[in-house]
C-alpha positions in Angstrom: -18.5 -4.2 8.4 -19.2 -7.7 8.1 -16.8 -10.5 9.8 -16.1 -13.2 6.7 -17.4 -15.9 10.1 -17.6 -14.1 13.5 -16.8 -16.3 16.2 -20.4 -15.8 18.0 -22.5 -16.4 15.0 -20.4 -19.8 14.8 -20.3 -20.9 18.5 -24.6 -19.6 19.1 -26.2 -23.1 17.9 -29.5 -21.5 19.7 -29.9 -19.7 16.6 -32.3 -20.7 14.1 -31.0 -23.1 11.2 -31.3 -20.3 8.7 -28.5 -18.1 10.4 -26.0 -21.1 10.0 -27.0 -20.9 6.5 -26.2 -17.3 5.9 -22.8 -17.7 8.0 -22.1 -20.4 5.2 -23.1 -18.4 2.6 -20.7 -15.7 3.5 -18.0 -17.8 4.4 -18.3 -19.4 0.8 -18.7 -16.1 -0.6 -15.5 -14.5 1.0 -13.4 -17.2 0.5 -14.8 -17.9 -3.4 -13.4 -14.1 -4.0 -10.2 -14.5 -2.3 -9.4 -17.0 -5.2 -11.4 -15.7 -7.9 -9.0 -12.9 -7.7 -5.9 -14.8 -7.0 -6.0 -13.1 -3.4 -5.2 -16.9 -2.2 -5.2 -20.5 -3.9 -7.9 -22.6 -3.4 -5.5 -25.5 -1.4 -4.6 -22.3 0.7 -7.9 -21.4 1.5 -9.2 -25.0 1.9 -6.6 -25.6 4.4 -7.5 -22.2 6.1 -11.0 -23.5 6.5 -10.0 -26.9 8.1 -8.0 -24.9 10.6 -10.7 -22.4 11.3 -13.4 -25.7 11.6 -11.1 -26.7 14.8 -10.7 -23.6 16.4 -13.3 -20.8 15.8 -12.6 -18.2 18.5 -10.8 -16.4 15.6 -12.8 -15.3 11.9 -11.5 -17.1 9.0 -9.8 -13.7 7.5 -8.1 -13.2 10.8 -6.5 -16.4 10.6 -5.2 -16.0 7.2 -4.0 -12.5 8.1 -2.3 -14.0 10.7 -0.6 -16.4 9.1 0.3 -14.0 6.5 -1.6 -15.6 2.9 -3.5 -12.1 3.0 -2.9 -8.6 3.9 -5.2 -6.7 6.0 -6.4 -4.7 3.6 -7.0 -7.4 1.1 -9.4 -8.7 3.9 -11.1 -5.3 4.7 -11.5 -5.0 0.9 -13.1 -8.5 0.1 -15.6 -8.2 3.2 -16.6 -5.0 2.2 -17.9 -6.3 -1.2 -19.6 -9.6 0.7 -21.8 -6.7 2.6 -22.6 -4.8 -0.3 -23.4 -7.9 -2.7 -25.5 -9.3 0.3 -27.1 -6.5 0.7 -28.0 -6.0 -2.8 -28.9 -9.5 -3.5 -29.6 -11.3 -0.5 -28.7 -15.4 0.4 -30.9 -16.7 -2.0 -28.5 -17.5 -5.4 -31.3 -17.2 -7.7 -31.4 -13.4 -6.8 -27.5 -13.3 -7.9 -27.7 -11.4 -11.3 -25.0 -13.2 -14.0 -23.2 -9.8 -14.2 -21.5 -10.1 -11.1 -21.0 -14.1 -11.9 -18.9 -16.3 -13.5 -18.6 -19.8 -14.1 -20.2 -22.5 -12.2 -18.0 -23.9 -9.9 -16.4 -27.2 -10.5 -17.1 -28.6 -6.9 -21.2 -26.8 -6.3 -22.4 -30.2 -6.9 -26.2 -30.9 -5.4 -24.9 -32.7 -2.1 -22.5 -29.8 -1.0 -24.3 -27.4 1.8 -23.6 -24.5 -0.3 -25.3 -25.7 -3.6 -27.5 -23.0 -3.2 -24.6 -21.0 -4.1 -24.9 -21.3 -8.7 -22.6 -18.8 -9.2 -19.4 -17.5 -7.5 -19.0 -13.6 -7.9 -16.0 -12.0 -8.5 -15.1 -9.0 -7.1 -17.4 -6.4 -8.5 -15.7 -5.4 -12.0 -12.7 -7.4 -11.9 -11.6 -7.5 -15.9 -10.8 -10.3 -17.7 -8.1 -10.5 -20.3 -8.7 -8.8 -23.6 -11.6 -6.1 -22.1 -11.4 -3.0 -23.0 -11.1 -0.5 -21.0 -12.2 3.1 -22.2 -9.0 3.7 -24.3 -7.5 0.3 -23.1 -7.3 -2.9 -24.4 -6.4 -5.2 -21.6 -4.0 -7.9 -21.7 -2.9 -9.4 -18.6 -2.8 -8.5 -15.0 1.0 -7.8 -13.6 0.5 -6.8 -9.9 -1.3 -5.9 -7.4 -1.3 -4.4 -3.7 -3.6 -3.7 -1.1 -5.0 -1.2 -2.8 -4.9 -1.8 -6.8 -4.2 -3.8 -9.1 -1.9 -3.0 -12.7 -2.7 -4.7 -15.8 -0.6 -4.5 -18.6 -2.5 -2.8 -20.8 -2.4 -1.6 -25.0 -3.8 2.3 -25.2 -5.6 1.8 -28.5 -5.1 5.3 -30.0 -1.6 5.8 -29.5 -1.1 2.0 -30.1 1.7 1.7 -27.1 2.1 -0.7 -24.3 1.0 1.3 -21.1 0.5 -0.1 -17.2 -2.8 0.8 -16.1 -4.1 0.6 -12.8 -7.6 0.5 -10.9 -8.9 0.6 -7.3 -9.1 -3.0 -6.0 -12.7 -2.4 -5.2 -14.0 -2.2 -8.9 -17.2 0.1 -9.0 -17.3 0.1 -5.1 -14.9 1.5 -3.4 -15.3 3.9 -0.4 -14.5 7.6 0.0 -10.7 6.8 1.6 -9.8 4.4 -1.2 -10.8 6.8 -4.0 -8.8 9.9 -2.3 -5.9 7.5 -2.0 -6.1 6.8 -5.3 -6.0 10.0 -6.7 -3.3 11.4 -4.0 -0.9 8.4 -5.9 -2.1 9.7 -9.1 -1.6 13.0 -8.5 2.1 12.6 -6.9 3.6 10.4 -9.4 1.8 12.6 -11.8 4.0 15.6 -10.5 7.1 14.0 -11.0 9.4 14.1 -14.3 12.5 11.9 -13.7 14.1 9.9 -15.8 14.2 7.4 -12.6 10.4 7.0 -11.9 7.8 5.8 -13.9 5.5 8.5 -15.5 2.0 8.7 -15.5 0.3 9.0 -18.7 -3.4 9.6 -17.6 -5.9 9.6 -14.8 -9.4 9.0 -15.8 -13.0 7.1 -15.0 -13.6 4.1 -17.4 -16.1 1.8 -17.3 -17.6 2.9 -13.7 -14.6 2.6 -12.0 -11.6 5.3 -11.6 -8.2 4.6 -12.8 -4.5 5.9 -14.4 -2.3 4.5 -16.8 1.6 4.9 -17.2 4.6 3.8 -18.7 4.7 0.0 -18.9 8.2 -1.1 -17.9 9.1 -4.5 -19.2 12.0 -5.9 -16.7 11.7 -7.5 -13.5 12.1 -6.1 -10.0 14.5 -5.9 -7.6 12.8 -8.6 -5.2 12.5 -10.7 -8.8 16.3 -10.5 -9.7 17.6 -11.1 -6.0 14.8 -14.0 -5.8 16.1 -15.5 -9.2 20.0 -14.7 -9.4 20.6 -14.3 -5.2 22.4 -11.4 -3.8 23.8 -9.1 -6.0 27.8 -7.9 -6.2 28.4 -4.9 -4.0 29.3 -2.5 -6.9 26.2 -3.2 -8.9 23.9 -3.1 -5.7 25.5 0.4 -4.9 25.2 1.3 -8.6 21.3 0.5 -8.5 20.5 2.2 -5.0 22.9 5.2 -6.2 20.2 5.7 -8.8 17.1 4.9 -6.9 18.5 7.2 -4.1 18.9 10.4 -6.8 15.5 9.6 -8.2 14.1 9.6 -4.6 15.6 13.0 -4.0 14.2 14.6 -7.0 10.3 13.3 -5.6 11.6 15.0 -1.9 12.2 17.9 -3.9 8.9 18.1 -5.2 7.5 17.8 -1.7 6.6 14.1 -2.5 7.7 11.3 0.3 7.6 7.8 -0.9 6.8 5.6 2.2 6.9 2.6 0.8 10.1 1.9 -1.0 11.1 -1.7 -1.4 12.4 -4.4 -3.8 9.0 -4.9 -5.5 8.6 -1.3 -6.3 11.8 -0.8 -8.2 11.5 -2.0 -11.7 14.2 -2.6 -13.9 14.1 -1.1 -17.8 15.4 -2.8 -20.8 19.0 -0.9 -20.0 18.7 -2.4 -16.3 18.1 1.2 -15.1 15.9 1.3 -11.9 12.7 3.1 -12.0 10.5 4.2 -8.8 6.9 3.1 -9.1 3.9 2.4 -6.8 3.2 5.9 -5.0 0.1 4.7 -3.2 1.6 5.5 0.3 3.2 8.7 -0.9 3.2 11.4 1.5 3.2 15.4 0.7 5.8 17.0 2.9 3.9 20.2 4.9 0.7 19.6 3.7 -1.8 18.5 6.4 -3.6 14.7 5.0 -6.5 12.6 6.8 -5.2 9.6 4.7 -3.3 8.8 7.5 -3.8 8.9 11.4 -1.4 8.9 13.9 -1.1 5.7 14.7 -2.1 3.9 11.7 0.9 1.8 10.5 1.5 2.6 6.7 4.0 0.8 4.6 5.6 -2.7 4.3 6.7 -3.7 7.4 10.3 -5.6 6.6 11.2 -2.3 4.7 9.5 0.6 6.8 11.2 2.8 9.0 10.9 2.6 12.8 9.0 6.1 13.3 6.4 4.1 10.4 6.3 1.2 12.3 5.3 3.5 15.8 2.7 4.8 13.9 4.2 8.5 14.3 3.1 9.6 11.0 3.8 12.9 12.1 7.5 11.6 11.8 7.4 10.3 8.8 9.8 12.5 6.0 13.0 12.4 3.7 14.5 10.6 6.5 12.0 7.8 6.5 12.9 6.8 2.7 16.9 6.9 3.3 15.8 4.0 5.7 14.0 2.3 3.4 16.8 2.6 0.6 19.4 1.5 3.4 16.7 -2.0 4.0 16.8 -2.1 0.1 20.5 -1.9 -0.3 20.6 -4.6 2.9 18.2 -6.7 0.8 20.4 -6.3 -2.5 23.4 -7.5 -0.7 22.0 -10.0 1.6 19.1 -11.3 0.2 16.8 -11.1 3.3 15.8 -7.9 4.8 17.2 -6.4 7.7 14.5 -7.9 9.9 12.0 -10.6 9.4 9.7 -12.8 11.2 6.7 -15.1 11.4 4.4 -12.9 12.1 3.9 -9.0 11.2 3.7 -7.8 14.8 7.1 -9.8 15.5 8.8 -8.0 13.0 7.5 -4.3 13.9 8.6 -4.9 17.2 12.2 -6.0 15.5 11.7 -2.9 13.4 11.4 -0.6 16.4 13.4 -2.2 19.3 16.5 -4.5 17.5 19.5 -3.2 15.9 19.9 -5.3 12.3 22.8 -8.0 12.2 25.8 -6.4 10.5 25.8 -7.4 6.7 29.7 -8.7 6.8 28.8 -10.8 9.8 26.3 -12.3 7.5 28.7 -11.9 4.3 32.3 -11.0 4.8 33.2 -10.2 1.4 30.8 -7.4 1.7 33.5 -4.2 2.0 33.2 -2.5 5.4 32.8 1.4 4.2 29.7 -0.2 2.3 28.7 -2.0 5.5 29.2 1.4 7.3 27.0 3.1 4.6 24.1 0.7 4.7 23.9 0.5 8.2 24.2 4.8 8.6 20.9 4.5 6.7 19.6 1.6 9.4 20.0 4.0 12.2 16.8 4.1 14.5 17.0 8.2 15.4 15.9 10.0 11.8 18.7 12.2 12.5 21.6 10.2 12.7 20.7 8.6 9.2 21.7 10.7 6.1 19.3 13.9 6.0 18.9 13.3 2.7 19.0 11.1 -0.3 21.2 12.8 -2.0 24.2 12.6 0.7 23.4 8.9 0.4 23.8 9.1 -3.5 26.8 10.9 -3.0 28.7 8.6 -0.6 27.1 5.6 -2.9 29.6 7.3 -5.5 32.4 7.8 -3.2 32.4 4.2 -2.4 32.5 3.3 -5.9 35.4 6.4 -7.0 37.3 4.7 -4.3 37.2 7.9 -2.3 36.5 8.4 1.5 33.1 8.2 3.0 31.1 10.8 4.9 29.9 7.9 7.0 31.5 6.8 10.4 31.0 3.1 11.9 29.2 3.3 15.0 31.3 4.3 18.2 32.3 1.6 20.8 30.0 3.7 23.3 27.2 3.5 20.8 27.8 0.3 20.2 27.9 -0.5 24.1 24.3 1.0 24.0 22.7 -0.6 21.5 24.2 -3.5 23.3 22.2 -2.3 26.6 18.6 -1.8 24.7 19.0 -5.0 23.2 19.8 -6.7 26.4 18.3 -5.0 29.3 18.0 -7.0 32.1 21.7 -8.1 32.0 22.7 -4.4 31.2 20.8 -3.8 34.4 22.8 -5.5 36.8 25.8 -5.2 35.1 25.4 -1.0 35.9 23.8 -1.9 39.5 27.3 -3.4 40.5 29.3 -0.9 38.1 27.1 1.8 40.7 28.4 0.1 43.7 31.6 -0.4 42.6 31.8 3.5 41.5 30.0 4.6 44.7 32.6 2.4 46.7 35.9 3.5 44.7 34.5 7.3 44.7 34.2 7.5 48.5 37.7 6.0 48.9 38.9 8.4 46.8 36.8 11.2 48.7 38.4 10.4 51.9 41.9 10.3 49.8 41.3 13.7 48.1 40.2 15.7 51.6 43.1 14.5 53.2 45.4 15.3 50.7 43.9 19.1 50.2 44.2 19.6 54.4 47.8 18.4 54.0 48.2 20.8 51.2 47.1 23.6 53.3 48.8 23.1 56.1 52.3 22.6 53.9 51.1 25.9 52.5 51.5 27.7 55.6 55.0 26.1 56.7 56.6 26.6 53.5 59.3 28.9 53.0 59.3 31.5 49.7 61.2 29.0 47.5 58.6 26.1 47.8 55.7 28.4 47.0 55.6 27.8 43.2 55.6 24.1 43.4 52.6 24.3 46.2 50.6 26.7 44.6 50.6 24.6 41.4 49.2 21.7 43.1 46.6 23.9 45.1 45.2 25.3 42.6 44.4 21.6 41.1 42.3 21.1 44.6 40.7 24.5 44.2 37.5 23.2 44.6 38.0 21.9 47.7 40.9 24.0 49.4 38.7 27.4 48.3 36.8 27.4 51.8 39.3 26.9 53.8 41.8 29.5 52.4 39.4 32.4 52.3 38.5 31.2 56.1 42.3 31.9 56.6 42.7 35.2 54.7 39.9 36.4 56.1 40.9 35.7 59.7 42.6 38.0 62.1 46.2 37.3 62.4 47.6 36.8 66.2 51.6 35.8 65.0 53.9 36.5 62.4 52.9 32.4 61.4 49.6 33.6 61.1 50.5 36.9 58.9 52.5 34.5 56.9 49.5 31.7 56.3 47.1 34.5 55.3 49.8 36.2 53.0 50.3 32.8 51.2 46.5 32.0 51.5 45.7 35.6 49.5 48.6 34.3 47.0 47.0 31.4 46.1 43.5 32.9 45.6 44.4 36.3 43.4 44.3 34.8 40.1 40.3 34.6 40.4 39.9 37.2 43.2 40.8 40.4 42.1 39.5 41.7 45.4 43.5 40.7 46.7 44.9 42.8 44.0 45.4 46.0 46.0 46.5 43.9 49.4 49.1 42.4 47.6 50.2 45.3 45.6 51.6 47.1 49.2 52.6 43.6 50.4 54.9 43.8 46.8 56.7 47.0 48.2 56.5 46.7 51.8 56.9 42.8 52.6 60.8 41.1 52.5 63.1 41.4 49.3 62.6 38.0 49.6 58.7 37.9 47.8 59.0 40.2 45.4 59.5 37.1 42.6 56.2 35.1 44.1 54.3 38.2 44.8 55.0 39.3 40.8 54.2 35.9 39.5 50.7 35.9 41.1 49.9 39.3 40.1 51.2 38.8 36.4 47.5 38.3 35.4 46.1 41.2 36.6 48.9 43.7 35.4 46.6 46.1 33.7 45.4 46.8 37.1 48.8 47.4 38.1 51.5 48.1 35.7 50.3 52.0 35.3 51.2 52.5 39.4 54.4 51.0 39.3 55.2 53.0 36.3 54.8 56.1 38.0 55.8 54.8 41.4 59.3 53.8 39.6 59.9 57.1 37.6 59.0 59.3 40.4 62.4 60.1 42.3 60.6 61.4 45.2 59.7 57.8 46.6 62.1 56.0 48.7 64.5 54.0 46.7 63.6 50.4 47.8 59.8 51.3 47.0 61.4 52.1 43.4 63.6 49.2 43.1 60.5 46.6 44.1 58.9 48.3 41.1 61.3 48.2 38.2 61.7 45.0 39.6 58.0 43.8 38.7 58.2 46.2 35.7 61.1 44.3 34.0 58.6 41.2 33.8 55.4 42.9 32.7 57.1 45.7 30.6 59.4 44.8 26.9 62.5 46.1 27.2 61.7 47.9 23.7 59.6 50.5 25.7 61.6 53.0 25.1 59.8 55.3 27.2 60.1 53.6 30.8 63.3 51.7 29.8 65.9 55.0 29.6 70.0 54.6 30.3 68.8 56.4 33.6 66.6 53.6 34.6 69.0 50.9 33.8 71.5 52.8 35.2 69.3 53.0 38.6 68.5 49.6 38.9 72.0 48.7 38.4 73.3 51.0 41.2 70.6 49.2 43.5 71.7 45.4 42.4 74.8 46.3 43.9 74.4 48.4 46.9 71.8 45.5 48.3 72.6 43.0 50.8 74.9 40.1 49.1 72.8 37.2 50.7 70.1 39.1 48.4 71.8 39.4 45.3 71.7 35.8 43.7 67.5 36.2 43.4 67.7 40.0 42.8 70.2 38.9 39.6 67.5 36.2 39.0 64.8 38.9 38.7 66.6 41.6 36.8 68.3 38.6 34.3 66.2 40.0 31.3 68.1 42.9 31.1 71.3 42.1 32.6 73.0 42.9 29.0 71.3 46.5 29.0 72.8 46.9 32.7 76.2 45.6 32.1 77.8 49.2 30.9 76.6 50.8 34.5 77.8 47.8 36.5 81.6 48.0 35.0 81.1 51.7 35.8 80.1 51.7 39.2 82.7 48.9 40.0 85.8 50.8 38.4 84.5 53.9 40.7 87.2 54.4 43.6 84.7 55.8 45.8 82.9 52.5 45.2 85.8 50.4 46.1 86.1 52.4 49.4 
């Protein structure tokens, strides 16, 4: 494609005079239709050219791409048509056919270089006011984007007031632009809400393909907030309540927008918003070659960060609720979220920077409004609303007074952000927050180790009372006391120290050993009176493996008695006393007969292990105490 005045053809004065000619011609040509259809103004482009006249190393459309008086596509567009009209007509002017002309221009007198140039075309087709149109009677033009423009329009037969719109290339456009055209066509046509503006009819008038639909007569969002400022919060959240429903009736349909901004919500004579401009519209799980990955698509202030990547694979429902949450931001602000001098500047913004809180900027903005328009502003699709609808519906919680779904971002969240938008900083600040932690955690280390030995070896030295308390706090320093206690119960003993620091070693490791169940069970009815209460506690949670043997062991009158005794003793904490079947006047009467005949520097703990039934066992203890054999 031609380049409106490539830096080499301007810099190579070898060339023969005739090519600066041509490079003149085009130049005059491209810029002529830039006005012609009010692209640019003339004092725009004139200053354009003085700029380009100093420095060259850049093409006259680059530079007014990059200072934003065009949009990329407008450029692509406009130097498409130079090629084909050179092409077809060559540099001479006199081979210019007055159907693509217009007007002489007021300033092509005889000394300017380009007086060859008698007549300035227009972009091939472009309609004046009061052409018709097939059907149409044209009447004015109303808008226009980088791929169309609308006219307001009257449909003859049906005598009504239509918009009509037609590719911005006329009778020329390319392959892409036609299936672009007719995939927004098609997916506004599939849509029936009273939210978004209908299409009447898609048709080819004239040589060139367009479709008309319902002319709405109001202004735009980006209108009202540009005339009247921002708007009150309750009619901001009224208007994006009902944008946000009529967007989830097109996700329904399988239609994503893509581009939804101020400018493409019109207001209706009952100041009703309605959707329009589906050129970007995207069919949800249906593969498209409108748009590779990596190809930017949408309006870069209002697009979503996966749109601004380029990750059109990414783009869905999700991507809209962002631009409904920029919307909202623009409603209440009057700016977008992010903005800058140049589109690359604000992409990157888009991408990488977390918008300014709108009650920072406005604090009489409420906060759960604040909270649900920055929810939608959320960089990760999935932590935005997952649909339009939930934003719909917390739009009208907000204004029921009722609670929002949303939740203001965290502190840590907050902290984060706070680290991507800051990095170097946040760098150093978690290089010494490492040291520090690294320092602190070895300290501690060193504090913890010694702390678990000293458990251990209290372990061993304590007496049968002080168990409890130790075995609580070992089992806090599992982790690290673990080896050293199975080292311990595993070893041979050589003392009765040693026996007693591998008995209190398997005590502390039963509750997730089982493999110390059985050891501990004959240590229960063979080790001192004395352990019988410590012994029970630590086998409490493995008494299904248990309670069945000392069930039999304590009804079976053939064992010794203290065997039997050790086991009602255990029994009374793992049995109810409202088992009828193990707890008979015989057994009560047993254990009470034992209580009394045992040693009395024994009694006070064996009365603390039997207390639970000490009522049941009251009758046989009178008994045996009024006995006279007793008393003798």
């Amino acid at each position: 494609m031609f380049n409106s005045d490539s830096p080499n053809n301007a810099s190579n004065r070898s060339q023969p005079e005739e090519c600066d000619v041509e490079l003149a011609y085009r130049i005059e040509l491209f810029g002529r239709m830039l006005v012609l259809n009010e692209i640019i103004d003339q004092a725009t482009l004139d200053q354009a050219k003085r700029q380009w006249n100093v420095d060259k190393t850049k093409s006259l459309g680059e530079k007014l791409v990059e200072c934003g008086a065009v949009e990329n596509e407008d450029r692509r567009v406009v130097e498409m048509l130079v090629d084909r009209h050179i092409a077809k007509h060559g540099f001479v002017a006199a081979k210019c056919p007055p159907s693509i002309g217009d007007e002489p221009t007021a300033d092509a007198t005889h000394g300017s270089p380009y007086s060859t140039v008698t007549y300035v075309p227009k972009r091939p087709g472009a309609l004046v006011d009061g052409t018709t149109f097939g059907d149409y009677e044209l009447i004015s033009p109303i808008a226009k984007g980088g791929m169309g423009i609308v006219y307001k329009a009257r449909q003859v037969r049906l005598n009504r007031f239509v918009a009509l719109k037609r590719i911005l290339a006329g009778e020329f456009p390319d392959e892409e632009q036609i299936k672009r055209f007719y995939a927004e066509a098609e997916a506004a046509g599939k849509l029936d809400h009273p939210g978004i503006v209908p299409v009447h009819e898609v048709g080819f008038a004239n040589g060139q393909h367009f479709y008309s639909m319902a002319f709405i007569d109001g202004r735009s969002l980006n209108d009202l907030v540009k005339t009247d400022g921002p708007l009150q919060p309750r009619l901001a959240s009224q208007l994006i309540k009902a944008t946000a429903e009529a967007i989830q009736y097109a996700h329904e349909k399988g239609i994503v927008h893509r581009d939804i901004k101020p400018a493409n919500i019109l207001l209706d004579a009952e100041q009703q918003p309605r959707v329009t401009d589906f050129g970007l519209a995207k069919r949800i799980h249906v593969a498209s070659d409108l748009t590779a990955t990596g190809q930017v698509v949408g309006t870069p202030t209002y697009m979503s960060p996966e749109q601004a990547r380029g990750k059109s694979e990414q783009v869905g429902c999700e991507s809209d609720v962002y631009s409904l949450g920029a919307t909202l931001y623009y409603l209440l602000i009057g700016r977008p979220p992010f903005q800058s001098t140049s589109q690359a500047e604000t992409l990157r913004q888009v991408v990488e920077t977390e918008p300014t809180p709108p009650r920072r900027l406005d604090p009489s903005i409420p906060r759960d409004l604040e909270t649900i328009c920055l929810k939608c502003l959320r960089k990760e699709p999935e932590k935005r609303y997952t649909a339009a609808a939930a934003l719909a519906q917390d739009l009208e919680n907000w204004l029921n007074n009722k609670p929002i779904a949303a939740r203001r971002v965290s502190r840590i969240e907050r902290a984060w952000l706070w680290c991507k938008r800051r990095p170097v900083i946040a760098f150093l600040i978690a290089v010494l927050t490492v040291i520090s932690v690294s320092a602190f955690a070895v300290v501690w280390e060193i504090r913890e180790r010694t702390y678990a030995a000293g458990l251990i070896e209290a372990i061993g030295q304590a007496d049968v009372d002080q168990l409890p308390d130790l075995l609580m706090k070992l089992d806090i320093y599992r982790r690290r006391v673990e080896p050293s206690l199975i080292a311990i119960r595993e070893s041979e003993p050589k003392s009765a120290d040693d026996r007693r620091m591998q008995l209190h070693a398997r005590l502390a490791t039963v509750s997730y050993d089982k493999s110390q169940v059985p050891i501990l069970f004959d240590e229960l009815l063979s080790n001192h009176i004395s352990y019988v209460g410590i012994i029970r506690d630590q086998l409490e949670s493995h008494r299904d493996m248990i309670v069945e043997l000392l069930r039999e062991l304590f009804r079976d009158e053939t064992e010794p008695v203290d065997r039997r005794f050790r086991a009602g003793i255990v029994l009374v904490k793992y049995v109810a006393i409202s088992d009828s079947e193990l707890w008979t006047t015989d057994a009560f009467a047993f254990l009470a007969q034992q209580l009394v005949l045992a040693n009395s520097e024994h009694q006070p703990r064996l009365r603390q292990y039997l207390r639970t039934i000490q009522d049941s066992m009251q009758m046989d203890l009178s008994r045996i105490f009024a006995d006279p054999m007793f008393c003798l």
